[in-house]
N, CA, C and O atoms as a Maestro MAE file, in Angstrom:
{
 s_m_m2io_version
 :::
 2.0.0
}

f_m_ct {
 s_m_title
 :::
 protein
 m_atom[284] {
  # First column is atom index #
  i_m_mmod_type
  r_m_x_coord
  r_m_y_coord
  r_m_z_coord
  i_m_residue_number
  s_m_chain_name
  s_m_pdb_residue_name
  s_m_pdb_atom_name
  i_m_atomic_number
  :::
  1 25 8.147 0.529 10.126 1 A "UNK " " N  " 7
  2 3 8.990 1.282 11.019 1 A "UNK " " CA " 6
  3 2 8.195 1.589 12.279 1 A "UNK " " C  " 6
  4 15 7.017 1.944 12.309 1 A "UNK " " O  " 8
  5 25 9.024 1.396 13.335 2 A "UNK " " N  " 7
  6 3 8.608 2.126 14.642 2 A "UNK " " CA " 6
  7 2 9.302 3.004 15.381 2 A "UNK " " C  " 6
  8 15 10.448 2.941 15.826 2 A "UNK " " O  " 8
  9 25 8.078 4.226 15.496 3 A "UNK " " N  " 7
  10 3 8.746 4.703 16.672 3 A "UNK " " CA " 6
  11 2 7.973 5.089 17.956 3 A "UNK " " C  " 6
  12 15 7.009 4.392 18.272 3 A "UNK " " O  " 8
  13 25 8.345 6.210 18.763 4 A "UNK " " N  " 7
  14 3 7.693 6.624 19.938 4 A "UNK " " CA " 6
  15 2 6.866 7.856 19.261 4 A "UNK " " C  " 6
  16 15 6.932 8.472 18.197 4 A "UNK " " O  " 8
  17 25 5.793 7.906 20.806 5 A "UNK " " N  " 7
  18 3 4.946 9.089 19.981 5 A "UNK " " CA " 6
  19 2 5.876 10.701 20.218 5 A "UNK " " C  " 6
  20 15 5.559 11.746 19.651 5 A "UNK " " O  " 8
  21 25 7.034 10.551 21.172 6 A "UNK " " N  " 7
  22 3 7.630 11.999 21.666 6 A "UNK " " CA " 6
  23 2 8.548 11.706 19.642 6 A "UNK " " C  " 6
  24 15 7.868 12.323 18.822 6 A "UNK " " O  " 8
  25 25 9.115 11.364 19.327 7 A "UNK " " N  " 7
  26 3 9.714 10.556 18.512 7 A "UNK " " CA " 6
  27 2 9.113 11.812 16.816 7 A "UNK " " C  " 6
  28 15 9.783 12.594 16.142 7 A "UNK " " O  " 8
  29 25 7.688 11.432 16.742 8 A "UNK " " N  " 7
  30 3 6.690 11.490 16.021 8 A "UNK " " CA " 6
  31 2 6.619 13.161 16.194 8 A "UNK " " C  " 6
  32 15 6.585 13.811 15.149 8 A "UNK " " O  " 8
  33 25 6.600 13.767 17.275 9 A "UNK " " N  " 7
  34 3 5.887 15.046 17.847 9 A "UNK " " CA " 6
  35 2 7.409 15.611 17.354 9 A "UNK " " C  " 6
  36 15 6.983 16.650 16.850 9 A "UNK " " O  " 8
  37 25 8.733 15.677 17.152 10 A "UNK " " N  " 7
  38 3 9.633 16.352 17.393 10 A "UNK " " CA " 6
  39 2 9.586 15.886 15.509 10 A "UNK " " C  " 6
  40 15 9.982 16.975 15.093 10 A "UNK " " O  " 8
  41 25 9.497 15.527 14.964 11 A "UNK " " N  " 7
  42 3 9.553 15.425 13.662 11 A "UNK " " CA " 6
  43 2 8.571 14.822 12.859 11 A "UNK " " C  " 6
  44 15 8.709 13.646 12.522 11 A "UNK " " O  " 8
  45 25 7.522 15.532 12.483 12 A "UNK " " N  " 7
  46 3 6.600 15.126 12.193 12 A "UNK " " CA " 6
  47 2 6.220 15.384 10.477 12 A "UNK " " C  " 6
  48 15 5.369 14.923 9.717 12 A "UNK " " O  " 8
  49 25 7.170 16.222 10.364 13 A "UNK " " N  " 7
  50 3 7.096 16.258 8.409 13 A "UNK " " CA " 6
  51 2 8.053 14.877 7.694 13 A "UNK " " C  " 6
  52 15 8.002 14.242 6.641 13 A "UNK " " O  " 8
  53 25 8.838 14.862 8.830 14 A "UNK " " N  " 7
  54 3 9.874 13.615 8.463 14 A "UNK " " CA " 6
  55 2 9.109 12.641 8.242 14 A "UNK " " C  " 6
  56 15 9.284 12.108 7.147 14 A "UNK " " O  " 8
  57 25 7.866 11.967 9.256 15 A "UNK " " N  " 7
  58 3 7.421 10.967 9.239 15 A "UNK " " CA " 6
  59 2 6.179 10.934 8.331 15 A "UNK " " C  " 6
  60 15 5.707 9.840 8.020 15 A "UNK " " O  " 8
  61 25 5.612 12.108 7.881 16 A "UNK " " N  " 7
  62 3 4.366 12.245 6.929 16 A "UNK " " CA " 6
  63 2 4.833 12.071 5.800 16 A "UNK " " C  " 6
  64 15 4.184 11.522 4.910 16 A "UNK " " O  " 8
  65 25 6.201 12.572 5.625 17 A "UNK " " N  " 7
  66 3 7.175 12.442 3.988 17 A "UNK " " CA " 6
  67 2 7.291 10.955 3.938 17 A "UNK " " C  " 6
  68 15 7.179 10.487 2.805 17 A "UNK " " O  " 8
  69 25 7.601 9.635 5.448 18 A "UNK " " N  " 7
  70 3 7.967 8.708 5.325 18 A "UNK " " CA " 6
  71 2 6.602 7.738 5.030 18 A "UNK " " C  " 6
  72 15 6.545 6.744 4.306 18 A "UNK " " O  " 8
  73 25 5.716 8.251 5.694 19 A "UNK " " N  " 7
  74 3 4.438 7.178 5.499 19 A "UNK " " CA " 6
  75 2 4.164 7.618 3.970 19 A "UNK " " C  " 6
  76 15 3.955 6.630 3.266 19 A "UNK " " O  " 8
  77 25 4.136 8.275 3.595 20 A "UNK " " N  " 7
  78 3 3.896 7.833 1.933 20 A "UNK " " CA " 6
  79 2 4.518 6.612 1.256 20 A "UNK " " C  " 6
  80 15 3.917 6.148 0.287 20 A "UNK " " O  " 8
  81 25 5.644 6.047 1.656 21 A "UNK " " N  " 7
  82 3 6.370 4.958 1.159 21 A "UNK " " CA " 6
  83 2 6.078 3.560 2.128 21 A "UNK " " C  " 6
  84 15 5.976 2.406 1.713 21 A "UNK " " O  " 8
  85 25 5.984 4.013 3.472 22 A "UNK " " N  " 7
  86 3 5.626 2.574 3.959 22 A "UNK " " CA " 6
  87 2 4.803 3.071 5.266 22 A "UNK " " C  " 6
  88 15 4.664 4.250 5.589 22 A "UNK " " O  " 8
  89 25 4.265 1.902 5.982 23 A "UNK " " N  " 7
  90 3 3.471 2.386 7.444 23 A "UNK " " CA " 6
  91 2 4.520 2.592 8.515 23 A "UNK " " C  " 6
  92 15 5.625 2.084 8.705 23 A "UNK " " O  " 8
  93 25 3.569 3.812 9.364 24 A "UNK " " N  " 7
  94 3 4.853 3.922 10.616 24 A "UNK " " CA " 6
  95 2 3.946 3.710 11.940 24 A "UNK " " C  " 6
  96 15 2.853 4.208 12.207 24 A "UNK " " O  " 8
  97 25 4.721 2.841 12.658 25 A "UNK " " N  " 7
  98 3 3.758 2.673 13.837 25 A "UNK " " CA " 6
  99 2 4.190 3.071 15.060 25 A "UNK " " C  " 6
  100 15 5.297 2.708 15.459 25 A "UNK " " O  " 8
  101 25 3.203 4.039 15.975 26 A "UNK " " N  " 7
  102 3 3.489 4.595 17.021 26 A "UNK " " CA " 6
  103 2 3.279 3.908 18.328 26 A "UNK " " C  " 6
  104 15 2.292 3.285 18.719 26 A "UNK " " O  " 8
  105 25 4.500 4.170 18.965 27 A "UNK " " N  " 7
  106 3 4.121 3.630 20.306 27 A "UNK " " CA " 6
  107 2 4.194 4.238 21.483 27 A "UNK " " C  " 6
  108 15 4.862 5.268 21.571 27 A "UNK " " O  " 8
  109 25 3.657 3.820 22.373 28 A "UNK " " N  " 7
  110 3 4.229 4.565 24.187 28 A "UNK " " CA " 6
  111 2 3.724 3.586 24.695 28 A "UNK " " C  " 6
  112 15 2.881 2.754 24.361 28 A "UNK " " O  " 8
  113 25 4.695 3.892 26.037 29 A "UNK " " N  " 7
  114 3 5.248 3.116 26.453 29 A "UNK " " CA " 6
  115 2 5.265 1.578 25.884 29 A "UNK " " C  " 6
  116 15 4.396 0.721 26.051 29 A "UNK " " O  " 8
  117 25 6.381 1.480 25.233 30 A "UNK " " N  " 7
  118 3 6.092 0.366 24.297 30 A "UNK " " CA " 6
  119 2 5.790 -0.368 23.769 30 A "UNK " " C  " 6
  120 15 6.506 -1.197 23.207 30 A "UNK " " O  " 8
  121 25 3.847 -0.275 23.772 31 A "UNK " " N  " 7
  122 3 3.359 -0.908 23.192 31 A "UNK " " CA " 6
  123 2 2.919 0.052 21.766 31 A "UNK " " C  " 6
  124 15 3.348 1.206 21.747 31 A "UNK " " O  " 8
  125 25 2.266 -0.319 20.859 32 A "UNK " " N  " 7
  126 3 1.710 0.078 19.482 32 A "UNK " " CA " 6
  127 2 0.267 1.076 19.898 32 A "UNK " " C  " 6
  128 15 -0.570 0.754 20.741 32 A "UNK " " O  " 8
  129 25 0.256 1.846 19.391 33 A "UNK " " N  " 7
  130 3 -0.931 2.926 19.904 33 A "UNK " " CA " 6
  131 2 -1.701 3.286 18.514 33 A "UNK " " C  " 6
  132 15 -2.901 3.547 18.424 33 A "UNK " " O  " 8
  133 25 -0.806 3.246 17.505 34 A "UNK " " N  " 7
  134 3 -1.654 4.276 16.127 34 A "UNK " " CA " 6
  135 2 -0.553 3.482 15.599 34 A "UNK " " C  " 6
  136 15 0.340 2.821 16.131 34 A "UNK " " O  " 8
  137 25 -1.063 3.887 13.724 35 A "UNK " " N  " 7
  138 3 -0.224 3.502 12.642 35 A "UNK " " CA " 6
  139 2 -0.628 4.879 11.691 35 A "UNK " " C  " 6
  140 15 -1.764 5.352 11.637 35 A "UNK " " O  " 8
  141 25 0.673 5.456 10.889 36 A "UNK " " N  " 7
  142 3 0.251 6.147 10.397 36 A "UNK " " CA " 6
  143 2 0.578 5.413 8.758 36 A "UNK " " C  " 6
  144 15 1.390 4.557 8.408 36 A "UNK " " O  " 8
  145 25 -0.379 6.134 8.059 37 A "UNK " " N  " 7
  146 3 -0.091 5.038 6.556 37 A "UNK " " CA " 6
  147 2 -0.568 6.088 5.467 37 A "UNK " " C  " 6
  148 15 -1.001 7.227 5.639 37 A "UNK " " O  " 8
  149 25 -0.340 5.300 4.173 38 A "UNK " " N  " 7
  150 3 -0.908 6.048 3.047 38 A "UNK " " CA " 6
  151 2 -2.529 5.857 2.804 38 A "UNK " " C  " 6
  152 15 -2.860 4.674 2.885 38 A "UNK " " O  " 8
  153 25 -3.394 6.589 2.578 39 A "UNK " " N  " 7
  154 3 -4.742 6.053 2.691 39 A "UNK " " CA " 6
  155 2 -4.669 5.203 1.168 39 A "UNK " " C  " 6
  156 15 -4.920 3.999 1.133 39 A "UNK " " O  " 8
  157 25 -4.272 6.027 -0.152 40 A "UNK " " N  " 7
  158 3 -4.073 5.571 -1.381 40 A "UNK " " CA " 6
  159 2 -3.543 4.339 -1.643 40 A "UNK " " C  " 6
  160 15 -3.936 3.584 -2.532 40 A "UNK " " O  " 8
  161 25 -2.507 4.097 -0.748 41 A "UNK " " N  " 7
  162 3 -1.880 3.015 -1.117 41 A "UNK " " CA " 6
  163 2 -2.304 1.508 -1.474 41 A "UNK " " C  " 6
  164 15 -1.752 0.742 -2.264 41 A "UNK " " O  " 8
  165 25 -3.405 1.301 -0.699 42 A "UNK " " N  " 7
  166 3 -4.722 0.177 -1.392 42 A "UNK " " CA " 6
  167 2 -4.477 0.162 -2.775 42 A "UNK " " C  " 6
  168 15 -4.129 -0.879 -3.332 42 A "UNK " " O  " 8
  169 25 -4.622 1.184 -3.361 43 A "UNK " " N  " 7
  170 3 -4.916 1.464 -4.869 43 A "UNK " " CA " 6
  171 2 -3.833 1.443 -5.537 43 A "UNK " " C  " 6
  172 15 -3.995 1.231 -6.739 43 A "UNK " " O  " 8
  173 25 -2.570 1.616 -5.116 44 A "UNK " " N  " 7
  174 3 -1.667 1.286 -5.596 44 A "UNK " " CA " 6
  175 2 -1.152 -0.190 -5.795 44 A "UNK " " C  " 6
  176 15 -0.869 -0.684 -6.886 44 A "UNK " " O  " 8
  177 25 -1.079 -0.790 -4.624 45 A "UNK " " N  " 7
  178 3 -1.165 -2.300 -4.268 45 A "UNK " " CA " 6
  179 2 -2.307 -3.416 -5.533 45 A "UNK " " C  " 6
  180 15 -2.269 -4.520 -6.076 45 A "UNK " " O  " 8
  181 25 -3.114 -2.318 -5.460 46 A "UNK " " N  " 7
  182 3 -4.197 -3.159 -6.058 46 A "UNK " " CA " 6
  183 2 -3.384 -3.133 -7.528 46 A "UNK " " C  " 6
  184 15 -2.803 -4.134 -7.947 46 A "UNK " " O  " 8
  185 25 -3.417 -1.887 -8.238 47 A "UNK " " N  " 7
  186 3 -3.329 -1.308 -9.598 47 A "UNK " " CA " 6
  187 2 -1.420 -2.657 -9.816 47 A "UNK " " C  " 6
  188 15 -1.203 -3.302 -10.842 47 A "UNK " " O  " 8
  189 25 -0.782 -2.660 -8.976 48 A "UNK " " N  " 7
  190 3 0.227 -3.862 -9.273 48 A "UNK " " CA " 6
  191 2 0.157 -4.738 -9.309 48 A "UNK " " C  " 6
  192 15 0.712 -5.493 -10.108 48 A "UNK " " O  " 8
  193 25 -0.712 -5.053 -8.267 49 A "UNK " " N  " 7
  194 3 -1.038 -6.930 -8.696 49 A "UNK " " CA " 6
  195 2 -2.174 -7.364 -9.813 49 A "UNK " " C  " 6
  196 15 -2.775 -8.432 -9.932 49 A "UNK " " O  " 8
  197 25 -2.247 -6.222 -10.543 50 A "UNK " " N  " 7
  198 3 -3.006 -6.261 -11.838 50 A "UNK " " CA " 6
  199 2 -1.770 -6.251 -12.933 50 A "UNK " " C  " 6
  200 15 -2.232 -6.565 -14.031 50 A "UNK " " O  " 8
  201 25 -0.786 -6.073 -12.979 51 A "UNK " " N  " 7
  202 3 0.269 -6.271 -13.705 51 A "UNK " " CA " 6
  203 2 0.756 -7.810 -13.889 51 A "UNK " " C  " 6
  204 15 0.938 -8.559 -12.929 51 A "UNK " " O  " 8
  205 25 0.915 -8.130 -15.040 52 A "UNK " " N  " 7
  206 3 1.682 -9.404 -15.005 52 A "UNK " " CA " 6
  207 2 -0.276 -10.496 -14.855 52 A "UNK " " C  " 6
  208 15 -0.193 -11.698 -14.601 52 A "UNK " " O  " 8
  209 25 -1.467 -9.974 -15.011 53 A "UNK " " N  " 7
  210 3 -2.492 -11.120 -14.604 53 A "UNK " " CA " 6
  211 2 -3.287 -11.809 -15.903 53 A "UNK " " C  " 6
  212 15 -4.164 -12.670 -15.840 53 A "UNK " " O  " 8
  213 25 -2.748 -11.205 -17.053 54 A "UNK " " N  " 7
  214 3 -2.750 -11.719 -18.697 54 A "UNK " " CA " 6
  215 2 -1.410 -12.342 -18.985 54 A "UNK " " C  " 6
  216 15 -0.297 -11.823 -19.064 54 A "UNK " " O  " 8
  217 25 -1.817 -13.627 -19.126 55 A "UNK " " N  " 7
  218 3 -0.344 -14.317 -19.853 55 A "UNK " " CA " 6
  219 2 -0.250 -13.350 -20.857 55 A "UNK " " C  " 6
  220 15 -1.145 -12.652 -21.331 55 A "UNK " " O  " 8
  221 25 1.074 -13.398 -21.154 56 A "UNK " " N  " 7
  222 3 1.886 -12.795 -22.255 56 A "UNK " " CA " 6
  223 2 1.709 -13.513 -23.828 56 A "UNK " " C  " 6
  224 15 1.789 -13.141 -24.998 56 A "UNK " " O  " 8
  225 25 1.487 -14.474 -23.256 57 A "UNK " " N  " 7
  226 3 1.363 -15.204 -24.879 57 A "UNK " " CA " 6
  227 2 -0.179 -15.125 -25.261 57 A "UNK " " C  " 6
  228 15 -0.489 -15.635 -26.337 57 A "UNK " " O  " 8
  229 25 -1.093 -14.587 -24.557 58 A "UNK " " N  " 7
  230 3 -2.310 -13.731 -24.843 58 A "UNK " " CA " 6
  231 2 -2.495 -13.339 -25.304 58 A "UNK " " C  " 6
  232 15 -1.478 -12.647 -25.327 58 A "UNK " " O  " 8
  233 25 -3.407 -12.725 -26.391 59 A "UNK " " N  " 7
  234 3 -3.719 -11.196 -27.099 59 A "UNK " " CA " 6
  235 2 -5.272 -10.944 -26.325 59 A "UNK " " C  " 6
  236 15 -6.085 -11.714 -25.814 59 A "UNK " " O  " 8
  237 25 -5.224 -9.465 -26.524 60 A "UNK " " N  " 7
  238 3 -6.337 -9.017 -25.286 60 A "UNK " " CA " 6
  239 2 -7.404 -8.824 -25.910 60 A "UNK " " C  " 6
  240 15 -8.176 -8.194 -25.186 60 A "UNK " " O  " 8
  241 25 -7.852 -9.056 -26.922 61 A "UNK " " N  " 7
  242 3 -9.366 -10.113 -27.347 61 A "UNK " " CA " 6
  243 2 -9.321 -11.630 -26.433 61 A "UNK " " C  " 6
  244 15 -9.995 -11.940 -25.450 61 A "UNK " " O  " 8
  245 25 -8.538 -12.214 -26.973 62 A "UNK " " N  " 7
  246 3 -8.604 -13.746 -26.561 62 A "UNK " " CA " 6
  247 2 -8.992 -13.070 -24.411 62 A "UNK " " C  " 6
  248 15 -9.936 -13.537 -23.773 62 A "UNK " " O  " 8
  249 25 -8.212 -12.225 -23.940 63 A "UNK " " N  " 7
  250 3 -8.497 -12.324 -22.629 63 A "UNK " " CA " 6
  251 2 -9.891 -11.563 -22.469 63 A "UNK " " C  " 6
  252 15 -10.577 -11.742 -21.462 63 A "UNK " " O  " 8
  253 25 -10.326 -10.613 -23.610 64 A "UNK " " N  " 7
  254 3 -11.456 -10.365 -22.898 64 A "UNK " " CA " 6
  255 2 -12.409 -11.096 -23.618 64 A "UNK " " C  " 6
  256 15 -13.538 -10.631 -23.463 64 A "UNK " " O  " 8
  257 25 -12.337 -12.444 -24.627 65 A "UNK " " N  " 7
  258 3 -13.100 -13.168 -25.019 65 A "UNK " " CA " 6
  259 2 -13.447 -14.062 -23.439 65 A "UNK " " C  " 6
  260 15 -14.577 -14.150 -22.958 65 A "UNK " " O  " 8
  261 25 -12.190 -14.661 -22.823 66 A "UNK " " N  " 7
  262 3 -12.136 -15.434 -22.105 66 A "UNK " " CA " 6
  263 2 -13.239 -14.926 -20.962 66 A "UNK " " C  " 6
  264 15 -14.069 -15.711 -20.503 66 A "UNK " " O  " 8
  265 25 -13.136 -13.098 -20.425 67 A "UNK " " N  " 7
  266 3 -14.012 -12.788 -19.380 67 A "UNK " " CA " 6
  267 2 -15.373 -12.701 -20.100 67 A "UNK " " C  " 6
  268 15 -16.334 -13.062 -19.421 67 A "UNK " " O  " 8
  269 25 -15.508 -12.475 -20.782 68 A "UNK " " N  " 7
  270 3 -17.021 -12.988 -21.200 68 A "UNK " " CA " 6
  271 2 -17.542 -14.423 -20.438 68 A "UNK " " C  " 6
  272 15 -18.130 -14.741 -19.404 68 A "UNK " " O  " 8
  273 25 -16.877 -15.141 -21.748 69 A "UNK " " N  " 7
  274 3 -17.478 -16.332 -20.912 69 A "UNK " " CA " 6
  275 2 -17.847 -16.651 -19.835 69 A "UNK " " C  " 6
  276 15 -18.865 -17.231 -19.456 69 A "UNK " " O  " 8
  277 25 -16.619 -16.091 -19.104 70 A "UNK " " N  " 7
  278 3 -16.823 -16.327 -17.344 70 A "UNK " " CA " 6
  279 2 -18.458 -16.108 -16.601 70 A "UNK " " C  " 6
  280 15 -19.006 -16.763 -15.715 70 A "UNK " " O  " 8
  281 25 -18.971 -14.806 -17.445 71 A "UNK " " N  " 7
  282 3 -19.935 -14.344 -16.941 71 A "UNK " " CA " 6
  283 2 -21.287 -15.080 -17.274 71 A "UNK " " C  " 6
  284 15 -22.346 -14.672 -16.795 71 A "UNK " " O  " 8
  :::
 }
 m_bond[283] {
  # First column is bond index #
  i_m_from
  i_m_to
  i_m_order
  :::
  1 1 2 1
  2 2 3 1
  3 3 4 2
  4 3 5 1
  5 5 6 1
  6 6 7 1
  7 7 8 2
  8 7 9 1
  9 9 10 1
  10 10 11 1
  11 11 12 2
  12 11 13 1
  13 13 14 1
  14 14 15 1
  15 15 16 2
  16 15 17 1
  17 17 18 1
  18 18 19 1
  19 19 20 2
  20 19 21 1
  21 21 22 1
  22 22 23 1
  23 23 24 2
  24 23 25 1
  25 25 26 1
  26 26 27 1
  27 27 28 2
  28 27 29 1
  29 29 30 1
  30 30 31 1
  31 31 32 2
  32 31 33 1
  33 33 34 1
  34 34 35 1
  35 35 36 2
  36 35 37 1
  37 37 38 1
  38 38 39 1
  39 39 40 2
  40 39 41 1
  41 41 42 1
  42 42 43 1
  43 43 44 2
  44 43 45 1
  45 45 46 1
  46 46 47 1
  47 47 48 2
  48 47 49 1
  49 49 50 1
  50 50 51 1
  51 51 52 2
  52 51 53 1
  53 53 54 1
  54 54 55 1
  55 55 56 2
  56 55 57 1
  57 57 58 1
  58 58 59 1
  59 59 60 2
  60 59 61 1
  61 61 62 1
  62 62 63 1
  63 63 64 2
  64 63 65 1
  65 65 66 1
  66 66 67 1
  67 67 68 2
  68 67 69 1
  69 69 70 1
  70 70 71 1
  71 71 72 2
  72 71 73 1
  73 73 74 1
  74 74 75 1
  75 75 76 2
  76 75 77 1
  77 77 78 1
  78 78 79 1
  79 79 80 2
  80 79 81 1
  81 81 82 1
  82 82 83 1
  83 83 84 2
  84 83 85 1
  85 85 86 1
  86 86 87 1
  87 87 88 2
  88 87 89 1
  89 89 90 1
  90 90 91 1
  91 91 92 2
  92 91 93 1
  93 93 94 1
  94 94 95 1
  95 95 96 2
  96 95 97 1
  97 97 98 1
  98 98 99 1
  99 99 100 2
  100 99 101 1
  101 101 102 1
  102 102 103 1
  103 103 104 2
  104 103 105 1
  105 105 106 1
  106 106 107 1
  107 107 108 2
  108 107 109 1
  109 109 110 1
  110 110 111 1
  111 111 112 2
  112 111 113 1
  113 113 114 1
  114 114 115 1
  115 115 116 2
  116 115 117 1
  117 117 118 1
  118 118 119 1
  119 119 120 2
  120 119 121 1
  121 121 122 1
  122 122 123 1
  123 123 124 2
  124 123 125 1
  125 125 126 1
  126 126 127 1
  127 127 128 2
  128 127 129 1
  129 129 130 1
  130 130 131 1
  131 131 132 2
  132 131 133 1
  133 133 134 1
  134 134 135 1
  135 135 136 2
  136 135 137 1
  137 137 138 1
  138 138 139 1
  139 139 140 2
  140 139 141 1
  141 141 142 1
  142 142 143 1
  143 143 144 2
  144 143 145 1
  145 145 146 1
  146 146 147 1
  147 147 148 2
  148 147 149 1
  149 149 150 1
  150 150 151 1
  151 151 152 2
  152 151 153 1
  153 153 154 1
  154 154 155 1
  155 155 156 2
  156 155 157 1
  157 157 158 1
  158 158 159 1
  159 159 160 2
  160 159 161 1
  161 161 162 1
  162 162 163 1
  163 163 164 2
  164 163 165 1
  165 165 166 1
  166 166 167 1
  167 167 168 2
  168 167 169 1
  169 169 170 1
  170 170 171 1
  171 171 172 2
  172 171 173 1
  173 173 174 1
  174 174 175 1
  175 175 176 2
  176 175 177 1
  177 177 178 1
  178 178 179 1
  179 179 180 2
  180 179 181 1
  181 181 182 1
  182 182 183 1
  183 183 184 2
  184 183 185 1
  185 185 186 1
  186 186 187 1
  187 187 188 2
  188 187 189 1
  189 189 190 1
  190 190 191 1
  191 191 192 2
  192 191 193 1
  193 193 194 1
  194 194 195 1
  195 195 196 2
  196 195 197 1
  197 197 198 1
  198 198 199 1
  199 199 200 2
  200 199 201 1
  201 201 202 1
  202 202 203 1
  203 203 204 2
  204 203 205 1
  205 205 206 1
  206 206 207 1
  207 207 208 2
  208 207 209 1
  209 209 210 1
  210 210 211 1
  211 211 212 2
  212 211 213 1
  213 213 214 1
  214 214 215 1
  215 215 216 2
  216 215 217 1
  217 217 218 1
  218 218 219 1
  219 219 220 2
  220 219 221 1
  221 221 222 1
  222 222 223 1
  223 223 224 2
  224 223 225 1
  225 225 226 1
  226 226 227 1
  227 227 228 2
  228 227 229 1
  229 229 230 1
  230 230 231 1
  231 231 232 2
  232 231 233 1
  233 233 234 1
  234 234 235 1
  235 235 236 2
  236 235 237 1
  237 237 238 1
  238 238 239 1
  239 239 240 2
  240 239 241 1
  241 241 242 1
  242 242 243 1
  243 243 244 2
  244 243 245 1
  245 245 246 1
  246 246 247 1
  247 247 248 2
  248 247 249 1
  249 249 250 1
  250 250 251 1
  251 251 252 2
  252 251 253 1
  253 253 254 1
  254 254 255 1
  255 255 256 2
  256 255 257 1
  257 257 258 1
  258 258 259 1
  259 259 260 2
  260 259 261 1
  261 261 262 1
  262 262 263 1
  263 263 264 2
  264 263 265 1
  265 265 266 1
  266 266 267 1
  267 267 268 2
  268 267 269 1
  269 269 270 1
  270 270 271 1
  271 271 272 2
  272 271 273 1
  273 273 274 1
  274 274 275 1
  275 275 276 2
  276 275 277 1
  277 277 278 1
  278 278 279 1
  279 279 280 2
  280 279 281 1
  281 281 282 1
  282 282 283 1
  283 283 284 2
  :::
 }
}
């Protein structure tokens, strides 16, 4: 989402409630100046694309037999 920084200044709990869910990027005069974001959200991102990274037809010996080996 974008908006202006007067935009930002006239509602600014709106947009701190909104950057928890996605980035908001500020501008004047219409170019991009700041982004406001979740700092956590890395960790969230991360902690999902760890979902779904063991086949299912796995059992989690066999996967942590498998990271052994690796090492």
């Amino acid at each position: 989402m974008s908006i202006t920084a007067t935009e930002l200044k006239l509602n600014l709990g709106k947009y701190l409630l909104l950057a928890e869910k996605e980035d908001v990027f500020i501008t004047k005069n219409g170019k991009i100046v700041a982004k406001l974001t979740n700092p956590f959200q890395d960790r969230v991102s991360m902690a999902q694309s760890l979902f779904g990274s063991v086949p299912a037809e796995m059992t989690l010996e066999e996967a942590q037999e498998e990271r052994r080996n690796k090492i």
